[in-house]
C-alpha positions in Angstrom: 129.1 96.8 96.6 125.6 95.4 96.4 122.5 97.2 96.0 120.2 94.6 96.9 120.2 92.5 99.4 120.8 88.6 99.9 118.6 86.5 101.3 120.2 86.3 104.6 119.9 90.1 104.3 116.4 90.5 103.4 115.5 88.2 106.2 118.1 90.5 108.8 116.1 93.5 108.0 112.8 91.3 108.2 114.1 90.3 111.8 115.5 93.2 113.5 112.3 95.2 112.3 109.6 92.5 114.0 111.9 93.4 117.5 111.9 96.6 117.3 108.4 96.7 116.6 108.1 95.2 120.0 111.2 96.3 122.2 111.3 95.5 124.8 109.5 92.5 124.9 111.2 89.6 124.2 110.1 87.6 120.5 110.7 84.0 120.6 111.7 82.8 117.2 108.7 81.2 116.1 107.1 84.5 116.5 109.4 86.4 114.3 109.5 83.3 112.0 105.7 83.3 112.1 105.3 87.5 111.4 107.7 88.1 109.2 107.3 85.2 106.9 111.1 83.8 107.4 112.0 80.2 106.9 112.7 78.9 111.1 115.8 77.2 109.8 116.8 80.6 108.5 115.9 82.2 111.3 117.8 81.1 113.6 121.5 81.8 111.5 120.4 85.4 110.8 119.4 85.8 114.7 122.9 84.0 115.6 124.4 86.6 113.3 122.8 89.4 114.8 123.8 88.9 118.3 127.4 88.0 117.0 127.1 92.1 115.9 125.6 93.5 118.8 122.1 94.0 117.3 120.3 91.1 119.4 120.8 90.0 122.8 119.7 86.2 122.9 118.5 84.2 126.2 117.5 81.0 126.3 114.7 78.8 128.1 110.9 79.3 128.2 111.3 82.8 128.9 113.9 83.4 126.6 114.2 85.2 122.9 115.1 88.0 120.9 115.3 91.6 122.0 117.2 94.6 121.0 120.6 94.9 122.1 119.9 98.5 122.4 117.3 100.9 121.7 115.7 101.2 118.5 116.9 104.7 117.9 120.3 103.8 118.4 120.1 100.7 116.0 120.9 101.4 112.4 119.8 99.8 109.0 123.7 99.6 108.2 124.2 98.1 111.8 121.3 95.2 110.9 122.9 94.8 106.9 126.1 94.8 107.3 126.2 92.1 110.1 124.2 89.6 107.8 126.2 91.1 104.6 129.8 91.8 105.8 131.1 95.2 105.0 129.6 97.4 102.7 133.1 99.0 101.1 134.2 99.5 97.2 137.0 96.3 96.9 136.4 95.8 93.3 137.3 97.9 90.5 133.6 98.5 88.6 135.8 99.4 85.0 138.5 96.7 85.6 137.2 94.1 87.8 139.3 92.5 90.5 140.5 94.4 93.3 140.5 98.2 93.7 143.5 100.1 94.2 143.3 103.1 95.7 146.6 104.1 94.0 146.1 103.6 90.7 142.1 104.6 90.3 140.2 104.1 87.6 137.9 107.3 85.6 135.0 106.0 87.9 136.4 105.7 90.8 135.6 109.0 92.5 131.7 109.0 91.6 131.5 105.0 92.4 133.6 106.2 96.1 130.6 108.9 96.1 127.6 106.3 95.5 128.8 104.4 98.0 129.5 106.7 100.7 125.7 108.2 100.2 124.8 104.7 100.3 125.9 103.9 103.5 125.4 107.4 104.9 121.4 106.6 104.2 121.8 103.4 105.4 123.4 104.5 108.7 121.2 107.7 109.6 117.9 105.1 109.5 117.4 103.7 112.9 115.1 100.9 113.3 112.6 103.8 115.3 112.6 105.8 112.0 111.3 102.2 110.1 109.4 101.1 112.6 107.5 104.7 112.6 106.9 104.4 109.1 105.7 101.2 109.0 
């Protein structure tokens, strides 16, 4: 498990939060680019893998673009990093290294598990409303 983000994360976050700031319009990707200071190149993989999870929907043509695949309330933060991340689960063993096994745990297992599940439980009860509302 990671506590900060990748690139491709940091500019996932930067992305779903520039459409939800402006569901339901439609944000072409030089807009978002533009706004949220992300590399076009870049862009346009972290959009891709947004729509693969459901975040985006994606048209093209001159009145194409980005929007919300849903509302904002109903998007999470763990919905927008874990498509640009993969899965945020404990498969590594923090005292041994390698894979975890749930069988034979280690002395930190249980308050790593617990980390991680308020982790993602933070991550997942932030909608892009609640970040776009603060920001």
């Amino acid at each position: 498990m990671r506590i900060t983000l990748t690139r491709r994360g940091d500019y996932a976050v930067r992305a779903a939060f520039d459409v939800a700031s402006h569901h339901p319009q439609r944000r072409k990707a030089a807009q978002i680019a533009a706004s949220m200071d992300i590399p076009r190149a870049f862009l346009s993989r972290v959009a891709a893998l947004l729509t693969a999870a459901g975040v985006f929907e994606a048209a093209a043509g001159p009145r194409g673009g980005y929007t919300l695949a849903g509302s904002p309330s109903a998007i999470s933060l763990l919905d927008v990093v874990e498509a640009a991340e993969g899965p945020l689960d404990l498969t590594e063993c923090v005292l041994r290294g390698g894979p975890c096994s749930w069988e034979d745990r280690c002395a930190v297992h249980d308050t790593w598990a617990a980390a991680q599940e308020t982790f993602r439980s933070s991550l997942a009860s932030t909608s892009l409303a609640d970040l776009v509302d603060e920001g």
